[in-house]
N, C-alpha and C positions, 0 to 999 in steps of 0.2 A: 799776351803781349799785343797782339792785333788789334784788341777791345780795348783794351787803354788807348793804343795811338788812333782808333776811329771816336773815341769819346773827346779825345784831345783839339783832333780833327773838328769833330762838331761845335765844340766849346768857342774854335778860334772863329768858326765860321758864323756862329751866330754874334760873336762880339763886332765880327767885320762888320756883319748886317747892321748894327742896330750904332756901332759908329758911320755906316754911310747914313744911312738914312736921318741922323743930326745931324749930319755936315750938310745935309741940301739945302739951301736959302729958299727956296722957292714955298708958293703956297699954291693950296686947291681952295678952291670957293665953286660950292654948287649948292644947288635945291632939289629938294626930292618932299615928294609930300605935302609939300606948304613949308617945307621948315629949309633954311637959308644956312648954309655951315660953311664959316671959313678958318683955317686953318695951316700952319707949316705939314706941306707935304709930307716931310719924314714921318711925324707924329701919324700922320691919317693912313700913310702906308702902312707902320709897322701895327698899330691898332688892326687893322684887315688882314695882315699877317697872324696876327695871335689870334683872331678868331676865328681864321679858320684852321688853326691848329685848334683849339678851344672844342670847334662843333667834328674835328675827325674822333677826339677822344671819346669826347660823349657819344655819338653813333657806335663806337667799341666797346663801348662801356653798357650800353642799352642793348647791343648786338649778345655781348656774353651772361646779359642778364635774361634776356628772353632763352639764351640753349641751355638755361642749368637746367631744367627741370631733366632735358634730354642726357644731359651730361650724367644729372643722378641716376637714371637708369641705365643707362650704359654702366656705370661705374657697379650697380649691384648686380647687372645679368655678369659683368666678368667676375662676382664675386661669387656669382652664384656657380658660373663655368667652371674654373676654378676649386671648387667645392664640389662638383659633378665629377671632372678630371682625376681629381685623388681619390674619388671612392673608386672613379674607373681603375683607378691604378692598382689600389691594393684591392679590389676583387680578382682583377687577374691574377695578384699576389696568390691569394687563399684560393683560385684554380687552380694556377703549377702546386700548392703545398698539398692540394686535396682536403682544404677545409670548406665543407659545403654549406655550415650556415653563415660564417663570415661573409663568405662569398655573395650571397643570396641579400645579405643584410647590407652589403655595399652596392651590390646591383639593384637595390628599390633607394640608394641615396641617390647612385647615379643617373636613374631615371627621373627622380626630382627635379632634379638640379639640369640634366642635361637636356635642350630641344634636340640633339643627334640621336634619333631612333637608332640607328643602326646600331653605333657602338654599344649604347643599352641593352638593344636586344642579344647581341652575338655574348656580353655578359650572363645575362639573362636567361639562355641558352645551357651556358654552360653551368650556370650554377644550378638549375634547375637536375639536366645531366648527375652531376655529381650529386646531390642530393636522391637521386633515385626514380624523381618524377620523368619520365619520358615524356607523357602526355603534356607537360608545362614544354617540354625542352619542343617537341615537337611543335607544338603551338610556334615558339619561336621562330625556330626555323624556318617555318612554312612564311610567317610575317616577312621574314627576309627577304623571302625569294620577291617582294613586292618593290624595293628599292634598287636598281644598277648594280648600286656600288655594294649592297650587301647581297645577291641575289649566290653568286659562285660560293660565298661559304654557306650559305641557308643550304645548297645544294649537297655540300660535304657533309654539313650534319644529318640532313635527311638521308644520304646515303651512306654513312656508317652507323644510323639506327635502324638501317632496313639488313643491313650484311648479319648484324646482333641480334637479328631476329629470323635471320636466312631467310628474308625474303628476295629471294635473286631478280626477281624480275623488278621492283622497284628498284632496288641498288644498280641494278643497268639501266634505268630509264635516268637515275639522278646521274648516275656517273657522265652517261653520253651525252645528255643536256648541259653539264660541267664541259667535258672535253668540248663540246661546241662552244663556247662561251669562250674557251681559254684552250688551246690547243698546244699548249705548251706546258700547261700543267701535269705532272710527274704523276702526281698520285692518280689524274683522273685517266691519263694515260694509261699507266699499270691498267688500274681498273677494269676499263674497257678491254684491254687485250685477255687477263684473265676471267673477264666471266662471257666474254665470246668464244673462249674456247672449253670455256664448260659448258656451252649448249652446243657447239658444234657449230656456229657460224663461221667458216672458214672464208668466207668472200666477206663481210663484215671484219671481219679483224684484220684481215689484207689490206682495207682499205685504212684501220687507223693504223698502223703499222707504214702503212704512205705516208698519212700525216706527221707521223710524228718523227716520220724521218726530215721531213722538210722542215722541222721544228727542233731539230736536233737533242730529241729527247732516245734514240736508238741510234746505234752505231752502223755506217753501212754496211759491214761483212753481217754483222749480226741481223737487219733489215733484210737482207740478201737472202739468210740462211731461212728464219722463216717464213720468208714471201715462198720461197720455194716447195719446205714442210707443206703450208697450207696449201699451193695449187700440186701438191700429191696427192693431197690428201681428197682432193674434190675430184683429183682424175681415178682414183680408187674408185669412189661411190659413181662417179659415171659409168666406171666399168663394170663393176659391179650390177648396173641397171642398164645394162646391156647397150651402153651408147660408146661406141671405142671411137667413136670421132674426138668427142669432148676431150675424154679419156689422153689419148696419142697429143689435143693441142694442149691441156694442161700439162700435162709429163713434159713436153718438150718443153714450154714456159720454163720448166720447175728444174731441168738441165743446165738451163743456159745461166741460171743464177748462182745453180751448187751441181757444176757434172760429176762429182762425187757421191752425190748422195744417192746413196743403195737402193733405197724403195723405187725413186725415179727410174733410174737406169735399170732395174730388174722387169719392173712396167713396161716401159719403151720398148725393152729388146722381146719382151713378151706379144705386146702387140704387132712388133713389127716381123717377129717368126712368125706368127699366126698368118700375118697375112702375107708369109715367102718369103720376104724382105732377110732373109739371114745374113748379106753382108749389112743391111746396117745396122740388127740388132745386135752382131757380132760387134761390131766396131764399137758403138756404145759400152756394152760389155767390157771394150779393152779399155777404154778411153778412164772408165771408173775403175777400171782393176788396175791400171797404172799410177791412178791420184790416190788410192786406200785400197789396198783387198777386202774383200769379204768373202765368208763363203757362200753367199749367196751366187756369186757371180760363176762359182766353180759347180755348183747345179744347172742354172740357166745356161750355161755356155756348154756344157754336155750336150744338153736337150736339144740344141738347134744341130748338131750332126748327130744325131741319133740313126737315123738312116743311110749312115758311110760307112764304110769296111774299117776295122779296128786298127788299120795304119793309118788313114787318114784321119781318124778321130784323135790317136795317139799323137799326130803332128800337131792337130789344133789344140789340144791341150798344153802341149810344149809350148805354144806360142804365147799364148796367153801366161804362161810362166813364167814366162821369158819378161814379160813387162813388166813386173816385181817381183823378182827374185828371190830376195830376203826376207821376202812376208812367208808365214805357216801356209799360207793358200797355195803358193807355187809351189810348195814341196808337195803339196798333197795332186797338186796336179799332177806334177811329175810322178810320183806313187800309180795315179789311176794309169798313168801313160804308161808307166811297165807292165803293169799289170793286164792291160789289153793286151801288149804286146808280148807277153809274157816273159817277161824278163825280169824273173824274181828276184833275186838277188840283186836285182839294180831296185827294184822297188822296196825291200826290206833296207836299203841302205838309206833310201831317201826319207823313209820312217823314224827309223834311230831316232834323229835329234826331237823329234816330236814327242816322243814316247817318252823320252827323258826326262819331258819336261810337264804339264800339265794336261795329258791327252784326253779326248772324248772319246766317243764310242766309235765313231766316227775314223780315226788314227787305228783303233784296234781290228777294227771287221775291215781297212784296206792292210791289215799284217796278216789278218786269220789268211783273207783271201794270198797274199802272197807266199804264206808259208804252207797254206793248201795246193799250191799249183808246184812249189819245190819240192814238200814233201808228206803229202799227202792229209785226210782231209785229220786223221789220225792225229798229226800234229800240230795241226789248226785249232785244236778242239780247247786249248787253253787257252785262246786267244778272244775265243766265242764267248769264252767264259767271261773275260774281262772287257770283252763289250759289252754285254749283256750288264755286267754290274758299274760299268762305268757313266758318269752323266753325260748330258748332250751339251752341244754348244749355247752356254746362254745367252748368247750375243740374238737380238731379233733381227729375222730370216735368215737363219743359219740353214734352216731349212728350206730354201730357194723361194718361200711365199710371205707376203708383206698384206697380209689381213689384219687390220686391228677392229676394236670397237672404238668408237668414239672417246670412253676415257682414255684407251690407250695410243688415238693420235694425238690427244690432248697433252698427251704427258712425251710422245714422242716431239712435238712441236716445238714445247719448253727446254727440254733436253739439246736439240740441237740446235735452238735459237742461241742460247746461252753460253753451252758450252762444245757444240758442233762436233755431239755426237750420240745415238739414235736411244742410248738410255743407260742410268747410271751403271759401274760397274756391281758386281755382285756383290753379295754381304760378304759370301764365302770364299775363300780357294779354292780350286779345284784341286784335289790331292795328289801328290808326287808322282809321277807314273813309274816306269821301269828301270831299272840302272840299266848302264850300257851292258856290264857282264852277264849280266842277264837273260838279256836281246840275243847276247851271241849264246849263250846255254840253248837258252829255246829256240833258234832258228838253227842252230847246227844240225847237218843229216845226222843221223843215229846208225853206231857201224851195225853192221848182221852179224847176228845172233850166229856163234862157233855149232859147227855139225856135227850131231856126238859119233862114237866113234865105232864102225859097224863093227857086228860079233858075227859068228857063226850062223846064229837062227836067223839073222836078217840077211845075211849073204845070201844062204840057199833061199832065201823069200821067192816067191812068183814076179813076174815082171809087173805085175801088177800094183804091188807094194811099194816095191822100188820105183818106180811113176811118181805112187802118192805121197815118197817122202820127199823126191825132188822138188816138186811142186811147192811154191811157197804157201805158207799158211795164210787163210781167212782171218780179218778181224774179230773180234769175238762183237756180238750183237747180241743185248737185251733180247728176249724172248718177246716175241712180240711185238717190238715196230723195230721202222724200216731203216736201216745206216743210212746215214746221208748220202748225195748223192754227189760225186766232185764237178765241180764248173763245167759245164759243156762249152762255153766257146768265151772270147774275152766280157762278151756283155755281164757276167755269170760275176768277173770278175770287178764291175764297176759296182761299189756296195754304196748304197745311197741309205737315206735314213731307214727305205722301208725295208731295205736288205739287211739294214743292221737288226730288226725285230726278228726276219725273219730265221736268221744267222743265229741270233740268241736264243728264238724258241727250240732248235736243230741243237744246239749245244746244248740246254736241259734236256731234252728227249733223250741223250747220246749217255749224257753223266748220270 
């Protein structure tokens, strides 16, 4: 509608024209040249009108004759583009279906047809790949890395031809060179965190484990968890190489991100007994056996009052019970705290539920010890038994010490980055322990033996006789070694892991 009324428009506006310009009376008369022209004005204007309408067309017209030649080439490179684009397209096809000579035979169209090296190549690349050739695919790749804008994938395929061939040290050189480039890349991310922690670079992986927090490729509690794994794990190897400065500032670093976590806070309170400090490695000690129990913490925390009379050792134990109650650790504290103080029958009570349920050997050799101080070591000796064949706690440093090798802080790392905690549970169950009725069969005194009933020859006996029948009887003892011997004072009664060997070797000997 607009094009009609601007055609309408023009129509009326050149008729105006060329009606004004006959209605002028007037004329021009000039010379130019030698040549003398006179003429009605309207005529001579609209004549110089039409011709330079006349020389705009022709200059257009001579303008679009000189740019065909440009025009035809422009028109076959898009045809050629065009023609390059669709082989690009269905190669990629024939790469997701897994056809490698399709693939191969659209990626030498596409590189005809297209001046974009890049795209070609990353083709090229792949078709090569799937076909089998590495050394072509490789070739590729490496070409990549020469362009900007292809250089981050050239990097991915050289490093998942290095991972396919386990060469770790290139596959970490391509990955970090990718993360540098793109520090928000997921995959180059991963990457670098897992093969830093298969050589043990624990200050390395901390650092992209920064990055890629600021890049929001890790979550902050999860950043948190293994910034702290890894400065454990370096204050380990410090201590280990006798520098307990490092040692004491990594552990604390590795506190203040996760004061839960076991190995830290076993470390610290270690260092810091060693050097006196027992209120602050006690406190540490509580501060994580409040946030999670462990039993490491009910080892370590022993150790630092080791040198106090068996009631003040008994209160500190209490206390620390006292800070999680409903965890299996407190009960077991509570167990050691009777058992110093020798209050067995509070300490077999405190067992019970333990025993019930999936107990170690650990649960058992603190029942032997309590049922040896009630009733003697005689009725301990089935308890010995059931230490001895019972397993340990699988949980790592159940045993109060956090030594790994390097695969296994690798795998501790992963574990509690992930899922924040120090490593999967076991394939197995641990087998059903004791029923309650049970518990009380084997811990109940046993009445005495009825006195038979004297006769004649024993009445007139010597006083002698009559002595040795009052006298209680001896246990009977294998020929040959020695009965065991009952607890001499409450330390006899705290059974740590080495007590529990020793406890069970005593119970073979005895059976």
């Amino acid at each position: 509608m607009i094009r009609i009324l601007i055609f309408l428009l023009t129509i009326v506006l050149f008729a105006g024209s060329i009606t004004y310009f006959a209605s002028l009376d007037s004329r021009i008369v000039g010379e130019a040249f030698g040549y003398r022209f006179d003429g009605p004005s309207g005529l001579i204007v609209g004549a110089l009108f039409a011709a330079f309408l006349l020389v705009i067309y022709i200059t257009h017209k001579f303008k679009d004759i000189m740019a065909l030649p440009g025009k035809i080439k422009a028109r076959d490179k898009e045809v050629r583009r065009g023609r390059g684009i669709a082989a690009l397209t269905r190669g990629l096809e024939a790469v997701a279906v897994g056809d490698a000579a399709d693939a191969a035979h659209h990626a030498k169209v596409a590189q005809r047809h297209l001046d974009d090296l890049a795209l070609t190549r990353l083709l090229g690349a792949q078709a090569a790949h799937l076909s089998g050739d590495e050394a072509a695919a490789r070739v590729a790749y490496t070409a990549m890395l020469e362009a900007p804008e292809t250089e981050f994938l050239g990097l991915k395929g050289l490093y998942l031809q290095a991972m396919a061939k386990g060469d770790l040290a290139a596959a970490r050189e391509h990955a970090e060179r990718a993360f540098g480039l793109r520090s928000n890349a997921r995959w180059a991310f991963d990457s670098v965190i897992e093969l830093g922690l298969e050589r043990g670079a624990w200050g390395d992986t901390r650092d992209a484990i920064a990055r890629g927090r600021r890049n929001n490729l890790i979550a902050a509690d999860k950043a948190d968890r293994a910034t702290a794994a890894l400065l454990t794990a370096d204050a380990y190897a410090a201590f280990l190489g006798d520098d307990k400065k490092t040692a004491l500032t990594d552990v604390e670093a590795a506190l203040k991100l996760a004061p839960s976590f076991a190995p830290a806070a076993a470390l610290a309170a270690r260092l810091y007994g060693d050097a006196g400090k027992v209120g602050k490695a006690a406190k540490i000690i509580e501060l994580a056996f409040t946030a999670q129990a462990h039993p490491a913490y009910v080892q370590i925390y022993d150790r630092l009052y080791t040198d106090e009379g068996a009631e003040k050792r008994a209160e500190h134990l209490r206390k620390l019970a006292a800070k999680n109650p409903s965890s299996r650790e407190a009960k077991l504290l509570e167990a050691r705290a009777d058992n110093l103080l020798g209050e067995w029958t509070s300490a077999i009570k405190a067992l019970e539920p333990l025993l019930t349920g999936a107990p170690t050997a650990l649960e058992y050799s603190l029942m032997a010890s309590a049922v040896a101080g009630l009733g003697g070591e005689e009725e301990a000796r089935i308890w010995l038994e059931r230490a001895a064949a019972a397993p340990r706690d699988p949980r790592p440093g159940a045993e109060g010490e956090f030594h790994f090798t390097r695969e296994g802080w690798a795998r501790l790392v992963r574990d509690y980055m992930d899922f924040a905690r120090l490593a999967p549970p076991p394939l197995e169950d641990i087998a059903a322990g004791v029923s309650a009725e049970e518990i009380r069969l084997l811990t109940a005194p046993k009445a005495p033996a009825p006195a038979a009933a004297p006769d004649a020859t024993s009445v007139q006996g010597d006083d002698e006789d009559v002595a040795q029948e009052g006298s209680p009887p001896e246990p009977a003892t294998p020929a040959g070694e020695p009965a065991p011997e009952p607890p001499q004072d409450g330390d006899g009664l705290m059974a740590d892991d080495e007590d529990v060997e020793r406890i069970a070797a005593e119970a073979r000997k005895v059976s």
